[in-house]
N, CA, C and O atoms as CSV, one atom per row, in Angstrom:
chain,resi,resn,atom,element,x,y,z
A,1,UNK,N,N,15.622,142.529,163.401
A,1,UNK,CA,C,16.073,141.631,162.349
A,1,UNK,C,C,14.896,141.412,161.387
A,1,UNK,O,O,13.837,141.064,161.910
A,2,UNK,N,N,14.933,141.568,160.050
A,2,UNK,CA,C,14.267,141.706,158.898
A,2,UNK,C,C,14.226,140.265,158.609
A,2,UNK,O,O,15.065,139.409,158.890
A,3,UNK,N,N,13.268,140.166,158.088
A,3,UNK,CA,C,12.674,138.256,157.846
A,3,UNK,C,C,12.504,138.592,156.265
A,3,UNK,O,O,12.122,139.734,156.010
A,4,UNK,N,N,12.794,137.551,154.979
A,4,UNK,CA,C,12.912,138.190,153.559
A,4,UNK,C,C,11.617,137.757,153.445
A,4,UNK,O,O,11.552,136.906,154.332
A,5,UNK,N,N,10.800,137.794,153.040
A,5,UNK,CA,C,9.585,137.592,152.111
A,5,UNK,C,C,9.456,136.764,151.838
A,5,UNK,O,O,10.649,136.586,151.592
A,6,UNK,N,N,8.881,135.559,151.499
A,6,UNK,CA,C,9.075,134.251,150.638
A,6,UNK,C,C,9.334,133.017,151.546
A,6,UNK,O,O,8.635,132.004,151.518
A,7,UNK,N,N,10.645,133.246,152.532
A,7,UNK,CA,C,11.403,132.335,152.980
A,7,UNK,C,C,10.504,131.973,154.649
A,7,UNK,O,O,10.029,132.924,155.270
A,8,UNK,N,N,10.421,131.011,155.015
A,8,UNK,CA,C,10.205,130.588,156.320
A,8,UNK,C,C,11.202,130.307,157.254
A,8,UNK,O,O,12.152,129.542,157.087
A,9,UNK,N,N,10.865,131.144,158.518
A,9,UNK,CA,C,11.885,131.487,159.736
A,9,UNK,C,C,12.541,129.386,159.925
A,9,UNK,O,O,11.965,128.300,159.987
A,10,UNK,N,N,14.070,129.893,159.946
A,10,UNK,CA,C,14.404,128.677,159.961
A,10,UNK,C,C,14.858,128.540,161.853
A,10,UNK,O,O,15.500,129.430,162.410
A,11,UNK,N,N,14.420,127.399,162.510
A,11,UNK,CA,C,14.681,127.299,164.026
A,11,UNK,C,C,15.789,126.532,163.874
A,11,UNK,O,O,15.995,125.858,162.865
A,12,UNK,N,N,16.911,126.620,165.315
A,12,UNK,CA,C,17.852,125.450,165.625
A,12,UNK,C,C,17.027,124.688,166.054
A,12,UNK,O,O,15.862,124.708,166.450
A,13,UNK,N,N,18.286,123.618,165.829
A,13,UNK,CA,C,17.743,121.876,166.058
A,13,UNK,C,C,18.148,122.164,167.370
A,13,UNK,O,O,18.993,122.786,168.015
A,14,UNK,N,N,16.698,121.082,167.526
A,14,UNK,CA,C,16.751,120.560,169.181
A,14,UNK,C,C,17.984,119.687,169.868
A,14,UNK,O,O,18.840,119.282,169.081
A,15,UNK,N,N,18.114,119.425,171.013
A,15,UNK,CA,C,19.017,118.870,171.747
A,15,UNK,C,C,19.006,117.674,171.288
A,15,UNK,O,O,20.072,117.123,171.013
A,16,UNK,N,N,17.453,116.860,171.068
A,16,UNK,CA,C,17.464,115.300,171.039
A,16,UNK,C,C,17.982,115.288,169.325
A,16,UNK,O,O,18.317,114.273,168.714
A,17,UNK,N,N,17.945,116.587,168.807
A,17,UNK,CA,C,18.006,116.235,167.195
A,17,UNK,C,C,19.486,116.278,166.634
A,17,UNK,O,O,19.874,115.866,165.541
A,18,UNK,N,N,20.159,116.826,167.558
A,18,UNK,CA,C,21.869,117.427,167.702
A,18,UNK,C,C,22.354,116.021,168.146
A,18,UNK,O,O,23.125,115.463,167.365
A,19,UNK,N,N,21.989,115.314,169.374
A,19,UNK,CA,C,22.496,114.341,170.030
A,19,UNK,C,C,22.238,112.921,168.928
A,19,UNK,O,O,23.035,111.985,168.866
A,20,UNK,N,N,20.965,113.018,168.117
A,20,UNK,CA,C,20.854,111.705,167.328
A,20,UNK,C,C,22.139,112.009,165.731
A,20,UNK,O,O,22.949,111.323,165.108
A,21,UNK,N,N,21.641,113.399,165.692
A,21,UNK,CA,C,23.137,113.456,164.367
A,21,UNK,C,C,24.213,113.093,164.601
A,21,UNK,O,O,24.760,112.361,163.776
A,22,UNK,N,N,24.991,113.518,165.962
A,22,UNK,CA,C,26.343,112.480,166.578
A,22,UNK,C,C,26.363,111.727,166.655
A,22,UNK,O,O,27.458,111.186,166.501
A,23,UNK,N,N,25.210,110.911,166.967
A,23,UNK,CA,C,25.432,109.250,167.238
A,23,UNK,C,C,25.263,108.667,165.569
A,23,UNK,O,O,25.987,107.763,165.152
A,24,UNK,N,N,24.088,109.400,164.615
A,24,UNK,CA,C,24.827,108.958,163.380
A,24,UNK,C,C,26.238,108.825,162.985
A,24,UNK,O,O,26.876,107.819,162.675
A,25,UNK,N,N,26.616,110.165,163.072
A,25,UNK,CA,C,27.795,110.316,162.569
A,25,UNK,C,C,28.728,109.447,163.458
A,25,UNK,O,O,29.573,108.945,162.717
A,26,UNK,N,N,28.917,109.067,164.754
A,26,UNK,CA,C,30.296,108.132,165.176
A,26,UNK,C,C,29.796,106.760,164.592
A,26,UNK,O,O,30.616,106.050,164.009
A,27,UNK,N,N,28.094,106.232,164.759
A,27,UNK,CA,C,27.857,104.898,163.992
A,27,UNK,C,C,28.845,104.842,162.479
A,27,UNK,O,O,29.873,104.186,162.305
A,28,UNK,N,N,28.256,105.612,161.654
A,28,UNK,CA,C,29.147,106.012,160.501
A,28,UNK,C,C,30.513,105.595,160.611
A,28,UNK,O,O,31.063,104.627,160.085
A,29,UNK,N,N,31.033,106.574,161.466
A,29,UNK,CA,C,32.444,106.384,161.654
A,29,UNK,C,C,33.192,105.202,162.238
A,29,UNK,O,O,34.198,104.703,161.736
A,30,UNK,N,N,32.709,104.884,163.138
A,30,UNK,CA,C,33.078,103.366,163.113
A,30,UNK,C,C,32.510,102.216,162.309
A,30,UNK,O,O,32.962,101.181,162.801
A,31,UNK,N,N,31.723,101.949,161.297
A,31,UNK,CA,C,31.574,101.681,160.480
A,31,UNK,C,C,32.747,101.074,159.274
A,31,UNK,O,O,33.155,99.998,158.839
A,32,UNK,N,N,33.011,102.895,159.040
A,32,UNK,CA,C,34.193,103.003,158.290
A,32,UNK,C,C,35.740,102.434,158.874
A,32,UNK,O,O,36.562,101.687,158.342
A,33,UNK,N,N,35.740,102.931,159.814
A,33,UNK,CA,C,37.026,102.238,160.797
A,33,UNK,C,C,37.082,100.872,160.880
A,33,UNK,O,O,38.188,100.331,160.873
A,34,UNK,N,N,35.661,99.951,160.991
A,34,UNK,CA,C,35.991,98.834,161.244
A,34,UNK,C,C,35.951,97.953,159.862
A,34,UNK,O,O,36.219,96.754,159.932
A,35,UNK,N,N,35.636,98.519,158.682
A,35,UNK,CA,C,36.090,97.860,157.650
A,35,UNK,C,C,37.178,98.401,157.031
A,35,UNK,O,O,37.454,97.848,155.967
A,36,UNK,N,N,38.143,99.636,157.476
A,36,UNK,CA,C,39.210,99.929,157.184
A,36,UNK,C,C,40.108,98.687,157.802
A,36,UNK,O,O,40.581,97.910,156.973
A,37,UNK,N,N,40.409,98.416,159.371
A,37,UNK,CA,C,40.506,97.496,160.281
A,37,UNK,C,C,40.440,96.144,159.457
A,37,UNK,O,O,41.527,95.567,159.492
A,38,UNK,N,N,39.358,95.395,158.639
A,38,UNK,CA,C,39.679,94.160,158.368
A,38,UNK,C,C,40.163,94.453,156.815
A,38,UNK,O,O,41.098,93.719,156.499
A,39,UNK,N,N,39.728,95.383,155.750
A,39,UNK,CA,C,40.564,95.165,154.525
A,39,UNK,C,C,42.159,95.308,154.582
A,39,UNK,O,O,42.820,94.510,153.917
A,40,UNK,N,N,42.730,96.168,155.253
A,40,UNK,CA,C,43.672,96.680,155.474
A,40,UNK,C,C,45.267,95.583,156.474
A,40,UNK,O,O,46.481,95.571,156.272
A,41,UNK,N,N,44.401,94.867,157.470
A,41,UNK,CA,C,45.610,94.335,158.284
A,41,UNK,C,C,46.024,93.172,157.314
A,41,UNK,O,O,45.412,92.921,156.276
A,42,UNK,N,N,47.184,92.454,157.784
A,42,UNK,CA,C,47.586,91.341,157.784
A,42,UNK,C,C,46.339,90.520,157.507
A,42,UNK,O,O,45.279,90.702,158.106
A,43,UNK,N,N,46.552,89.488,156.443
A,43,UNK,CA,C,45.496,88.224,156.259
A,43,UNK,C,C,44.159,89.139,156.313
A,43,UNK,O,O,43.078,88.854,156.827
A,44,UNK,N,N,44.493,90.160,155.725
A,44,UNK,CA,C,42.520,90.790,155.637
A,44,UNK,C,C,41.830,89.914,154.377
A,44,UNK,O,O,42.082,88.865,153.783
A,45,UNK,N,N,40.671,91.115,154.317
A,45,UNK,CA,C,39.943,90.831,152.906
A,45,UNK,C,C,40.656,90.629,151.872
A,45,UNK,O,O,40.936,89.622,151.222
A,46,UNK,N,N,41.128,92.580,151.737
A,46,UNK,CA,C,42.147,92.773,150.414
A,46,UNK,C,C,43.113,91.371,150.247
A,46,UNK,O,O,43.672,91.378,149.150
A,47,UNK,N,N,43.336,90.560,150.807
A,47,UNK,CA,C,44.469,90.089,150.138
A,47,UNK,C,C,43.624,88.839,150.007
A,47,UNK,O,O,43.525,88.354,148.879
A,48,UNK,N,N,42.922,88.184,151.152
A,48,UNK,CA,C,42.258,86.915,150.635
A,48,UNK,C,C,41.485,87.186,149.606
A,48,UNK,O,O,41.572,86.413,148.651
A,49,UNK,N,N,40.455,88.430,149.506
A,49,UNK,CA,C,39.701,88.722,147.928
A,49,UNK,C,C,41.066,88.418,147.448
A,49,UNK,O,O,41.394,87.306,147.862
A,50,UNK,N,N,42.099,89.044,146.649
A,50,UNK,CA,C,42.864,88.818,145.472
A,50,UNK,C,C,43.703,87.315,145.354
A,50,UNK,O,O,44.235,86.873,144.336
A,51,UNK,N,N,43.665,86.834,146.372
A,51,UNK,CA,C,44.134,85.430,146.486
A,51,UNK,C,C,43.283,84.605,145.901
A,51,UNK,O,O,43.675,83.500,145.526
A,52,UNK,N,N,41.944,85.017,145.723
A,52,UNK,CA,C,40.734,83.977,145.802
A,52,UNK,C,C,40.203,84.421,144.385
A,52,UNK,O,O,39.411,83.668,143.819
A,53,UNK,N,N,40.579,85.564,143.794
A,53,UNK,CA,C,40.317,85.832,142.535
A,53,UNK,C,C,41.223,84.888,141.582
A,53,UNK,O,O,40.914,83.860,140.980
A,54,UNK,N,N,42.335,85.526,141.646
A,54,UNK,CA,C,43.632,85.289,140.652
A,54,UNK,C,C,44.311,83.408,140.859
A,54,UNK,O,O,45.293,82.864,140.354
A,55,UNK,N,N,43.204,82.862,141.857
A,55,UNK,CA,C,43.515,81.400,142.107
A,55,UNK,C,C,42.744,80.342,140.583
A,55,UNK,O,O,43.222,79.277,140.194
A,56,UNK,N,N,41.964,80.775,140.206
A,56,UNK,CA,C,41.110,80.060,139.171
A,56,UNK,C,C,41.067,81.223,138.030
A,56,UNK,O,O,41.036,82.440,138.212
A,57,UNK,N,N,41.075,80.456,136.722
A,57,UNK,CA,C,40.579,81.193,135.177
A,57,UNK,C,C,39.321,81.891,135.620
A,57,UNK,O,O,39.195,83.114,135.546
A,58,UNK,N,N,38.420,81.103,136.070
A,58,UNK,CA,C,36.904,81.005,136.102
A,58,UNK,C,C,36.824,82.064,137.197
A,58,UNK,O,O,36.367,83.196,137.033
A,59,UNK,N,N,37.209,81.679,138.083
A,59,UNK,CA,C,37.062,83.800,139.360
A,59,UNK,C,C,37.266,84.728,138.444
A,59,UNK,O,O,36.506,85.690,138.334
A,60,UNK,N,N,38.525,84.513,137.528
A,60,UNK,CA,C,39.062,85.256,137.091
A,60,UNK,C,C,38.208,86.119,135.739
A,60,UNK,O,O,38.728,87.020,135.080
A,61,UNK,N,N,37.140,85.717,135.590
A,61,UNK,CA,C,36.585,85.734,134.186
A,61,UNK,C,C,35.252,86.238,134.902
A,61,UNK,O,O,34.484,86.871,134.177
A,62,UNK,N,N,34.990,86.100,135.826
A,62,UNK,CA,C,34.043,86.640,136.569
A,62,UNK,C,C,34.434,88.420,137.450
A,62,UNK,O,O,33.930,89.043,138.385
A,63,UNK,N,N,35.349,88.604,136.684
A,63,UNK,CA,C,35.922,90.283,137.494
A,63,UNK,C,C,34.841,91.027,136.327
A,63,UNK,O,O,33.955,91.551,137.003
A,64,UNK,N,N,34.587,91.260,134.939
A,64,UNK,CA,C,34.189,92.195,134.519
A,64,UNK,C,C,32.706,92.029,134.829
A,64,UNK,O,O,31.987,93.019,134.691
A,65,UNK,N,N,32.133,90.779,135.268
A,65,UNK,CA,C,30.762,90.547,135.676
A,65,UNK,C,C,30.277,91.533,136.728
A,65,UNK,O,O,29.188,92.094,136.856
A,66,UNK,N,N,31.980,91.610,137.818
A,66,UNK,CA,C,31.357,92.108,139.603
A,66,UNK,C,C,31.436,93.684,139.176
A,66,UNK,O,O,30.798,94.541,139.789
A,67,UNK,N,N,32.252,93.970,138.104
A,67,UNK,CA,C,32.756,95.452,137.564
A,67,UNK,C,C,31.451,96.179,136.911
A,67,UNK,O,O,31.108,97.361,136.857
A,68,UNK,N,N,30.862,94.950,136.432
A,68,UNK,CA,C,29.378,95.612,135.646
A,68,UNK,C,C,28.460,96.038,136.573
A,68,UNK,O,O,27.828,97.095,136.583
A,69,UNK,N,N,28.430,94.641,137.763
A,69,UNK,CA,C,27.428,94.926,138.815
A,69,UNK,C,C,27.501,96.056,139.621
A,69,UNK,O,O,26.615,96.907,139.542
A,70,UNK,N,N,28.543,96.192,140.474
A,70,UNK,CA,C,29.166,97.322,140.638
A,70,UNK,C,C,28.755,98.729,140.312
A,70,UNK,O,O,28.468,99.630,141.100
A,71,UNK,N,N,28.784,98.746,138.843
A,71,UNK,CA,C,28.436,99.793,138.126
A,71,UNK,C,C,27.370,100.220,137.713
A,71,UNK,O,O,27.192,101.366,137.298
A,72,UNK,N,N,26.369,99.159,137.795
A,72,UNK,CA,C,25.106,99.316,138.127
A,72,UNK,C,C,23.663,99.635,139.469
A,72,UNK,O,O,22.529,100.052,139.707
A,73,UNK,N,N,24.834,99.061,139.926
A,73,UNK,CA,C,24.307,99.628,141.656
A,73,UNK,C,C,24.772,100.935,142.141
A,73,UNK,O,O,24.345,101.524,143.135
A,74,UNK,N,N,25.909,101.418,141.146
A,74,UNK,CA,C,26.345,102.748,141.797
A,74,UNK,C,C,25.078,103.903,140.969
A,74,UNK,O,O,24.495,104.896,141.403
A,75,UNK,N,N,25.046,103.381,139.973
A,75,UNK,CA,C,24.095,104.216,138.675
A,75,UNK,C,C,22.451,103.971,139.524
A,75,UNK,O,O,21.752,104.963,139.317
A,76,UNK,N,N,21.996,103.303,140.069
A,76,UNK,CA,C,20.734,102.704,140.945
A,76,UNK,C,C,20.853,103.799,141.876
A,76,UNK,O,O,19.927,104.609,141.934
A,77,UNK,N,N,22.017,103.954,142.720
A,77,UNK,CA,C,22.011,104.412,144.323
A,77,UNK,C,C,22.173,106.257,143.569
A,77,UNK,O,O,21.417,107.135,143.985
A,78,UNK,N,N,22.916,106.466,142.809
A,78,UNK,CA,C,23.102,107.967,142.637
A,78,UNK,C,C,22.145,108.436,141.546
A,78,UNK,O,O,21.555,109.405,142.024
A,79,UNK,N,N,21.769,108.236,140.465
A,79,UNK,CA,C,20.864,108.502,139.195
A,79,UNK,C,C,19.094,109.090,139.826
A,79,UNK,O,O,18.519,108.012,139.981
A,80,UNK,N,N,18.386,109.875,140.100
A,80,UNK,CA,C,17.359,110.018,140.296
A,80,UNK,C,C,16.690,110.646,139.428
A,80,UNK,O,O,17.140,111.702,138.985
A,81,UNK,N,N,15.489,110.149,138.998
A,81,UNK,CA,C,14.853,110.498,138.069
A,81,UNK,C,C,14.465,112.124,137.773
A,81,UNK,O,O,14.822,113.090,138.448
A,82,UNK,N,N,13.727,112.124,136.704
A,82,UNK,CA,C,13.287,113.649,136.765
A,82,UNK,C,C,12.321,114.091,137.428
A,82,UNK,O,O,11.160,113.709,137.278
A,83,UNK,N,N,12.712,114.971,138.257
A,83,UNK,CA,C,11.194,115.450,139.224
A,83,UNK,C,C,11.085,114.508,140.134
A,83,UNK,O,O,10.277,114.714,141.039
A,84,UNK,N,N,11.659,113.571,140.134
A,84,UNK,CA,C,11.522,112.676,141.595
A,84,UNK,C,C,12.354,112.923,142.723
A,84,UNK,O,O,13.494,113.112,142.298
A,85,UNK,N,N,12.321,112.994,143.737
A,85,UNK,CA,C,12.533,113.064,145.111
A,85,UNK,C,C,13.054,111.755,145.466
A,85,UNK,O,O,12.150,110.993,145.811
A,86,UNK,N,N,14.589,111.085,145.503
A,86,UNK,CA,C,14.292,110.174,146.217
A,86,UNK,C,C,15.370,109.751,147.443
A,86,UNK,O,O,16.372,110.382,147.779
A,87,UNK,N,N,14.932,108.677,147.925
A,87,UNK,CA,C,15.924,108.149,148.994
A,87,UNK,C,C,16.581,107.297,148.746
A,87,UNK,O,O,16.500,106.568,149.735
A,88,UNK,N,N,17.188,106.877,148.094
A,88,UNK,CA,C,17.689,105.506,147.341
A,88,UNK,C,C,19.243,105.410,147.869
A,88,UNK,O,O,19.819,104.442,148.364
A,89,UNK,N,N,19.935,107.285,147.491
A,89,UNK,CA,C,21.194,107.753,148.057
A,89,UNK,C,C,21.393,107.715,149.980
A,89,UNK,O,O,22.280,108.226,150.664
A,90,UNK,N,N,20.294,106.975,150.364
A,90,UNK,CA,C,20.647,107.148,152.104
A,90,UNK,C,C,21.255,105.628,152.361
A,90,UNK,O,O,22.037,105.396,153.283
A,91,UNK,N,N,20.686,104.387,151.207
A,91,UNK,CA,C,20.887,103.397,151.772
A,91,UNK,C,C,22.418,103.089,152.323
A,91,UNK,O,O,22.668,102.512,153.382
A,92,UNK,N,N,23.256,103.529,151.507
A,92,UNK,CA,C,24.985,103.616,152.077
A,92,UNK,C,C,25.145,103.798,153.223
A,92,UNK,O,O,25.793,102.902,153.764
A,93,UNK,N,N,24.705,104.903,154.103
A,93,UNK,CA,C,24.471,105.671,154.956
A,93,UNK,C,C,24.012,104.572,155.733
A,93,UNK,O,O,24.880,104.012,156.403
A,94,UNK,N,N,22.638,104.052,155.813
A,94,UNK,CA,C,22.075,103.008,156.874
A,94,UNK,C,C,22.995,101.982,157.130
A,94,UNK,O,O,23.484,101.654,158.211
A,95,UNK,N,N,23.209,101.418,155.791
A,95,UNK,CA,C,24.220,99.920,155.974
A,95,UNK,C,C,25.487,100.638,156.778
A,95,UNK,O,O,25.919,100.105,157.799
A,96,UNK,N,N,26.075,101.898,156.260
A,96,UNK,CA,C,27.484,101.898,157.184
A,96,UNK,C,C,27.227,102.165,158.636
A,96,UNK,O,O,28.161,102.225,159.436
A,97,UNK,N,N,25.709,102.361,159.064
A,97,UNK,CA,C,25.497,102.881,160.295
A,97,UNK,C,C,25.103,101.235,161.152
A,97,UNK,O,O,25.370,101.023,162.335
A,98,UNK,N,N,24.551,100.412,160.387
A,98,UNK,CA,C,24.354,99.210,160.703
A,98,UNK,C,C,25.706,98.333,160.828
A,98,UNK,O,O,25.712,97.507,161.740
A,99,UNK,N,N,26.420,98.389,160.317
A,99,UNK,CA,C,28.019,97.856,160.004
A,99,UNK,C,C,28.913,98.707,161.488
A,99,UNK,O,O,29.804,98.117,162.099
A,100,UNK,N,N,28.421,100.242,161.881
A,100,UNK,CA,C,29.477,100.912,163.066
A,100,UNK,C,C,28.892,99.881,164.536
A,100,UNK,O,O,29.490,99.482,165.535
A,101,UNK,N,N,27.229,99.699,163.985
A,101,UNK,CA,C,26.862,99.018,165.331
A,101,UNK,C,C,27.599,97.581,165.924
A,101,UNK,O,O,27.964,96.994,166.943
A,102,UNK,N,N,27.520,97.521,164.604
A,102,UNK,CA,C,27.886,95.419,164.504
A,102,UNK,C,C,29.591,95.562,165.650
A,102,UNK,O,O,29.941,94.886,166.617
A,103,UNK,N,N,30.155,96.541,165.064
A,103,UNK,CA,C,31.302,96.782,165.479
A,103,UNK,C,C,31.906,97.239,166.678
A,103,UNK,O,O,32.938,96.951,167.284
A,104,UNK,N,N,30.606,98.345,166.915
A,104,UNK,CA,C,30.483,98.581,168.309
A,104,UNK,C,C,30.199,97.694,169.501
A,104,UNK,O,O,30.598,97.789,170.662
A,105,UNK,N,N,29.301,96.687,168.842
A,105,UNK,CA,C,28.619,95.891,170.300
A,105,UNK,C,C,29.513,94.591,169.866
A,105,UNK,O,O,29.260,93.734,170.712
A,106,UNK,N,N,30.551,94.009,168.816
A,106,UNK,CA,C,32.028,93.175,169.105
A,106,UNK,C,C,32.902,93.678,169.579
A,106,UNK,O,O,33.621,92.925,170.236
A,107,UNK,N,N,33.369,95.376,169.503
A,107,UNK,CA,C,34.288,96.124,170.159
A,107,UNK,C,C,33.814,95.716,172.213
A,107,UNK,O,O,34.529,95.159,173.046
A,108,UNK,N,N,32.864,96.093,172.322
A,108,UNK,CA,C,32.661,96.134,173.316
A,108,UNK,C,C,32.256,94.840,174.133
A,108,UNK,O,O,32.243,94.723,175.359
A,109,UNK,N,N,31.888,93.783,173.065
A,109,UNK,CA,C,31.970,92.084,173.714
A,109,UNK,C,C,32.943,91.559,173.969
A,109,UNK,O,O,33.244,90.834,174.918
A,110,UNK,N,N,33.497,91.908,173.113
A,110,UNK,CA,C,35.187,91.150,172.848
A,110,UNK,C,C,36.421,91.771,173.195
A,110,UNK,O,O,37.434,91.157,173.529
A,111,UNK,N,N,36.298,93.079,173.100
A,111,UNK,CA,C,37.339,93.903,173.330
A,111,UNK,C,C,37.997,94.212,172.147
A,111,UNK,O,O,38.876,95.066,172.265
A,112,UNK,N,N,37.812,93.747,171.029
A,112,UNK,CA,C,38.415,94.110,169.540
A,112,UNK,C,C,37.380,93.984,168.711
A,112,UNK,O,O,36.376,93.321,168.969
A,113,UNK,N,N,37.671,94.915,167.186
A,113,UNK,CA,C,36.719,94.550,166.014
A,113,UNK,C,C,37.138,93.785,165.667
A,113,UNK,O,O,36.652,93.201,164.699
């Protein structure tokens, strides 16, 4: 087997490095599951957020404020400068991995998220 010129021999990942990407990825995933779980049921977020908006003028006048913010944190987390390298795009990633834990160790206290 011919190696190209230029490029450095790439190795498989180790066992401990295979086993920590799964446990990212189900943290992740329950993460996602367990805030699917409260926006989604009966008396969730989704409906108390829109209950709690559309109850006052003044919430109400405050939507293009959260729409700006919003839109500025998405432009923060994805936008990287020129020639810069950065990590800014992982923080999603941590918080939803911090959010699968929260969920995991109430799943497993309580018996439900």
């Amino acid at each position: 087997m011919s190696r190209q010129p230029g490029k450095p021999e790439q190795k498989p990942d180790s066992l401990l490095a295979t086993l920590l990407a799964i446990s990212r990825l189900g943290l992740m995933l329950l993460g996602i599951i367990g805030i699917a779980v409260h926006l989604f049921s009966d008396e969730g977020w989704i409906e108390k957020g829109f209950a709690k908006l559309f109850s006052s003028t003044a919430t109400l006048l405050a939507l293009p404020v959260i729409i700006l913010l919003l839109y500025l944190a998405n432009r923060w987390l994805t936008a990287p400068r020129r020639g810069e390298v950065s990590k800014r795009g992982d923080i999603p990633l941590y918080l939803m991995m911090g959010l699968g834990a929260f969920f995991l160790f109430r799943l497993l206290s309580t018996g439900s998220f």
